[in-house]
N, C-alpha and C positions, 0 to 999 in steps of 0.2 A: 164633098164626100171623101178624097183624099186627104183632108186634116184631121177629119176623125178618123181614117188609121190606123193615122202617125200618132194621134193620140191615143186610140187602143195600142199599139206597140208600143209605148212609152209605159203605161200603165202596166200590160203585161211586163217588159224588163223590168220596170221597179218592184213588181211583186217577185219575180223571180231573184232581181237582188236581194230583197228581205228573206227570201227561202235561203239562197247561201250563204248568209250571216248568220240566219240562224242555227244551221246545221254546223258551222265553223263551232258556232259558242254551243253548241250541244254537246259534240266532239271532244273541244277542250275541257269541258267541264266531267265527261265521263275520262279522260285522263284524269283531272285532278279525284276525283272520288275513289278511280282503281288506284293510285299511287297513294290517298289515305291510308285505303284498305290496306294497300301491301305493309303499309308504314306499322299499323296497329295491329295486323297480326304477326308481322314480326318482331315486337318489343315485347307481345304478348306469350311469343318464346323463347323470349329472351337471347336473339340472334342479331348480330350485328349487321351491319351490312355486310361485311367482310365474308363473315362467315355463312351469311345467306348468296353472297356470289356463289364464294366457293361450292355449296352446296347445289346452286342451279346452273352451275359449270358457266359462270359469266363473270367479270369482273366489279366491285365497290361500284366506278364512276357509273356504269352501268343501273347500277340497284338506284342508286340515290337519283338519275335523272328521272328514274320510271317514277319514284316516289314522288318528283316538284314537278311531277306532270311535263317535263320539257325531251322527253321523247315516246313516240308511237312504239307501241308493244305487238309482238306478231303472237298468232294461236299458241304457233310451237313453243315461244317464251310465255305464256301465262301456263301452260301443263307443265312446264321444268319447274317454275315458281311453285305450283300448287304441290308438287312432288317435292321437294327441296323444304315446305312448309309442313308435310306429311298432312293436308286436306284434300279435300275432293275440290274441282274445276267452281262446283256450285258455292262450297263454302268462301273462295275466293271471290266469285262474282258476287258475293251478297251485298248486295249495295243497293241507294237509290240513287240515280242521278235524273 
């Protein structure tokens, strides 16, 4: 009785490590699609990175990590973006991931 379980809780941790794997690559993947987004609507007004910092009071290295996906973005930096873009919160999230 005691080795089925060790085998039900084996089976439950492996299903629960595929759950955190997969929410890892879900994660990362809605980074890379919000840092497309930001990437294509800012070429689409013709704003640099530079001058998209400045505008969302944050600095280049900053703009360009958001855009290769290689940093996590807080609320209050995606409304400075969308304001700094002059769109709405919704037209910046329009994405699918």
């Amino acid at each position: 009785m005691r080795s089925h379980y060790k085998l039900l809780i084996l089976i439950i941790e492996f299903h629960f490590l595929k759950y955190c794997i997969y929410l890892e690559a879900k994660s990362e993947n809605l980074k890379i699609k919000f840092g497309e987004r930001l990437r294509t609507l800012r070429i689409e007004r013709n704003l640099s990175q530079e001058k998209l910092a400045a505008l969302a009071e944050t600095d280049k290295s900053w703009i360009s990590e958001v855009e290769l996906a290689k940093r996590d973005i807080q609320l209050t930096s995606i409304g400075k973006l969308a304001d700094a873009l002059e769109i709405s919160l919704k037209e910046l999230l329009d994405f699918d991931f």
